[in-house]
N, C-alpha and C positions, 0 to 999 in steps of 0.2 A: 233500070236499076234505081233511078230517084225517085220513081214513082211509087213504089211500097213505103220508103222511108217519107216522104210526102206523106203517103195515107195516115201514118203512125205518127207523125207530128199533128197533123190536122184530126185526129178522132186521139188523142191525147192533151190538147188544149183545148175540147170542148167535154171532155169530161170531167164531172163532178166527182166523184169519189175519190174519199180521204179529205174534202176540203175540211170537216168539222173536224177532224185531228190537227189539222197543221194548223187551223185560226187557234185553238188552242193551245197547241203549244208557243202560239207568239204571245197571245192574250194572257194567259195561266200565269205565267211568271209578273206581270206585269199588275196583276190583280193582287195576288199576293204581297208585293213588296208594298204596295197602297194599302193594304189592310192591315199590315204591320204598322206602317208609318202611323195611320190612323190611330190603330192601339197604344203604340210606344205613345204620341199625341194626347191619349182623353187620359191616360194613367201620368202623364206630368200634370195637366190644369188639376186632376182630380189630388194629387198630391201638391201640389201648391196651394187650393182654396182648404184641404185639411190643414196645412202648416198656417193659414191666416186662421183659418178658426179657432187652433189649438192657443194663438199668442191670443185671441181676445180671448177666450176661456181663462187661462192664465192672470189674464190682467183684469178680469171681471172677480176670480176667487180673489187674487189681493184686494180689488176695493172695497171689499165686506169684510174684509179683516180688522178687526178691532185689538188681538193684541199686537206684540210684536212680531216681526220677522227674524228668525232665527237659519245658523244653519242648517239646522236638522229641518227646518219647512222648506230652507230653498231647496236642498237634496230630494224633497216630498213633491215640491212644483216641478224639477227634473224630473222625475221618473212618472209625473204623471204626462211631460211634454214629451215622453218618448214615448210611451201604453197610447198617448192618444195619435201620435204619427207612426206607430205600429213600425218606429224604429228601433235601435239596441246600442247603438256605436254611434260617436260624431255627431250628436246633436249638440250644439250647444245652446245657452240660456243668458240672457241680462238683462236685472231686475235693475230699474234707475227710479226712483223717484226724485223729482224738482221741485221748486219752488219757483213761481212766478213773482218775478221782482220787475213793479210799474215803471219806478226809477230808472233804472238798467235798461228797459225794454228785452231783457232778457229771462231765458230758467238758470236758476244756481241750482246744481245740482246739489244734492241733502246729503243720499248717498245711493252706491250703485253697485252689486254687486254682481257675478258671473259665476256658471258652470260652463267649464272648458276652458280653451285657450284664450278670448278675446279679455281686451283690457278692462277696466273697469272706467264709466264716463267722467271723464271731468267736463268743467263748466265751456273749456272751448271744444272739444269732441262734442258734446251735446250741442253745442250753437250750429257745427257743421253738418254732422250725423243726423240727429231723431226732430232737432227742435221743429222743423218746416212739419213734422207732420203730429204733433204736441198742438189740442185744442189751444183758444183761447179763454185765460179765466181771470179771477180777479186778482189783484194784489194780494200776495200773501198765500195763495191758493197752491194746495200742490197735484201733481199729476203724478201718475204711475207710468213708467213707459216697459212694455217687454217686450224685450226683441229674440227673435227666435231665426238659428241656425241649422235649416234642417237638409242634410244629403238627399238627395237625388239621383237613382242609378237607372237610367232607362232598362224596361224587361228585356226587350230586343236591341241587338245593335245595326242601328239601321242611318249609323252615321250621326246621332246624337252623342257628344261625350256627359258623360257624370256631371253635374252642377252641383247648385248651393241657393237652398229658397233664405231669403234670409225677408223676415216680417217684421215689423213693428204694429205694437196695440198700443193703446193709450186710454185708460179710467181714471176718472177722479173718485177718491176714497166717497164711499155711500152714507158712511155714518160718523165719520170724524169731518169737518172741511178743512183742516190744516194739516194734518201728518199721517204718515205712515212709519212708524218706526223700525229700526233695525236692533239688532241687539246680538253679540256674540256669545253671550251668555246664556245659555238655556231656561237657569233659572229667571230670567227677565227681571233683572232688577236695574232699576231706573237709576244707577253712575253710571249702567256700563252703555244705554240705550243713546242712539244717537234718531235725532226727529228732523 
């Protein structure tokens, strides 16, 4: 009686067939969730190095700017920071330019303005915030800094939550060496301009 069931244990564990389905279905899932990972993986750096290119773009149009900065250009520098991270919602923006003061050993900030919710820089948030990564220039010299807030929602969920790139650039104006102005006034007239 234990000899049939013998036979049929011993000529069933020296058979091959079906291995290539069952290595497969251990494998097959295990490939996939690697290949997702992978993907969700190359679509964050690949949106991370657009959000740094997008704030040096940004901060490269300011330093060839020779008139003022108005609010209708920074609404124009928003909408161009979102067409170029091919986002629509929750980006935000802020434009700071400084002034490098030798005395101080510090930047005073000029002025600093935002699209969105973040505050606007003052002289000790710049000291904490942007200033470590603000060139060094000479006395008197001012810097452009823009910092850029851009979401991040992984394609797949594969255990990454939603983030937030947030970037700084930093240009010095191309063709003025001292200012970059601001101006509320659209007409640009120089009581209302601040340098």
């Amino acid at each position: 009686m234990l000899t049939p069931l013998r036979n049929f244990v011993r000529k069933f564990s020296r058979s091959e067939d079906g291995t290539i389905g069952v290595e497969a279905a251990i494998t097959m899932p295990l490939l996939l969730v690697t290949f997702a990972m992978g993907f969700v993986l190359f679509d964050a750096v690949r949106s991370q190095a657009q959000s740094l290119k997008t704030a040096h773009v940004l901060a490269d149009i300011l330093s060839r700017e020779t008139n003022h900065v108005t609010p209708i250009y920074l609404n124009s520098l928003w909408k161009v920071q979102q067409e170029l991270n091919s986002a629509t919602t929750n980006t935000e923006m802020r434009v700071t330019v400084a002034r490098w003061n030798k005395d101080q050993n510090k930047y005073n900030v000029v002025w600093s303005k935002v699209k969105g919710s973040k505050a606007p820089l003052t002289d000790s948030s710049l000291a904490t915030d942007v200033q470590k990564v603000l060139p060094t220039v000479a006395n008197g010299r001012v810097v452009i800094a823009v910092e850029s807030w851009v979401p991040h929602t992984p394609v797949l969920d594969v255990g990454i939550d939603p983030f937030i790139f947030h970037q700084v650039a930093a240009a010095l104006p191309r063709f003025t060496t001292s200012q970059l102005c601001w101006n509320d006034n659209e007409e640009q007239g120089v009581a209302t301009q601040v340098c």
